[in-house]
C-alpha positions in Angstrom: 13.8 -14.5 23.9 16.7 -15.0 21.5 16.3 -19.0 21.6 12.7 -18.8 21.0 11.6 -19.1 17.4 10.4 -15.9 15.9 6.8 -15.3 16.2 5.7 -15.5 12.2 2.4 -13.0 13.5 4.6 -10.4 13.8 6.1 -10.6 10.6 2.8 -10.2 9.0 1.4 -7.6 10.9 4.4 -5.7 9.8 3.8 -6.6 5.9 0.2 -5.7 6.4 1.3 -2.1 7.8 3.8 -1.8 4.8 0.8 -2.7 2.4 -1.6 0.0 4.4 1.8 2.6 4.0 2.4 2.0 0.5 -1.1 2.6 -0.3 -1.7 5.8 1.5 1.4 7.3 -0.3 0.1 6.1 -3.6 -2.7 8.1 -3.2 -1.2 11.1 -1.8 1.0 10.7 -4.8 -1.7 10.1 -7.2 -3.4 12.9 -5.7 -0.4 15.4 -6.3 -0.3 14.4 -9.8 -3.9 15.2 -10.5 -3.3 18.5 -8.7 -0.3 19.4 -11.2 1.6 19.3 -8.6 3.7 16.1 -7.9 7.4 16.3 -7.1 10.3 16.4 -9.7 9.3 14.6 -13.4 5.6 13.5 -12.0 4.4 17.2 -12.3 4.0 17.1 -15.9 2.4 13.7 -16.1 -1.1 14.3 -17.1 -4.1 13.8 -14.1 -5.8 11.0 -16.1 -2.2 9.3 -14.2 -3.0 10.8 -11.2 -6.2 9.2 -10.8 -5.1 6.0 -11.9 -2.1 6.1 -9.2 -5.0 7.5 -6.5 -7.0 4.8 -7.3 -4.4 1.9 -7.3 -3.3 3.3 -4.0 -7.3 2.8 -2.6 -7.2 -0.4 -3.6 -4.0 -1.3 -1.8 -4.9 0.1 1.2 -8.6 -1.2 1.4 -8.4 -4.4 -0.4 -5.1 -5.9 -0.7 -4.2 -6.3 2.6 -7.3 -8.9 3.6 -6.9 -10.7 0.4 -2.8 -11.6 1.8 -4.6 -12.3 4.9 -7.1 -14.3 3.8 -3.7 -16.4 2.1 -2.4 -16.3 5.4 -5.2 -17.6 7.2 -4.3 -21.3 8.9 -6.9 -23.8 7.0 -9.3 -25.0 9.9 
């Protein structure tokens, strides 16, 4: 397996969880803020930020993922 080429698909199933991951904490994140409730300095940010964070984090979970695969995609 070592002398075979690495498998590029892996890669970017991997980048695709990471993307999923990142977004799912954004939201948790975003929704801790709104809550009052975030850890260390993001408690006292105010929840307009929290929503803005929550919904960023939506969007990279649900969206951003098929438009890098969609870039990805080998041209037929």
């Amino acid at each position: 397996m070592s002398d075979q080429a690495r498998d590029p698909a892996m890669g970017r199933y991997f980048a695709l969880q990471a993307v999923r991951a990142s977004g799912a904490v954004l939201v948790l994140l975003g929704v801790l803020v709104q809550a009052g409730k975030g850890p260390g300095p993001l408690a006292e940010l105010p929840p307009l930020v929290g929503i803005v964070l929550a919904l960023a984090g939506l969007w990279d979970f649900f969206f951003l993922p098929r438009i890098v695969a969609r870039r990805w995609r080998t041209p037929e």
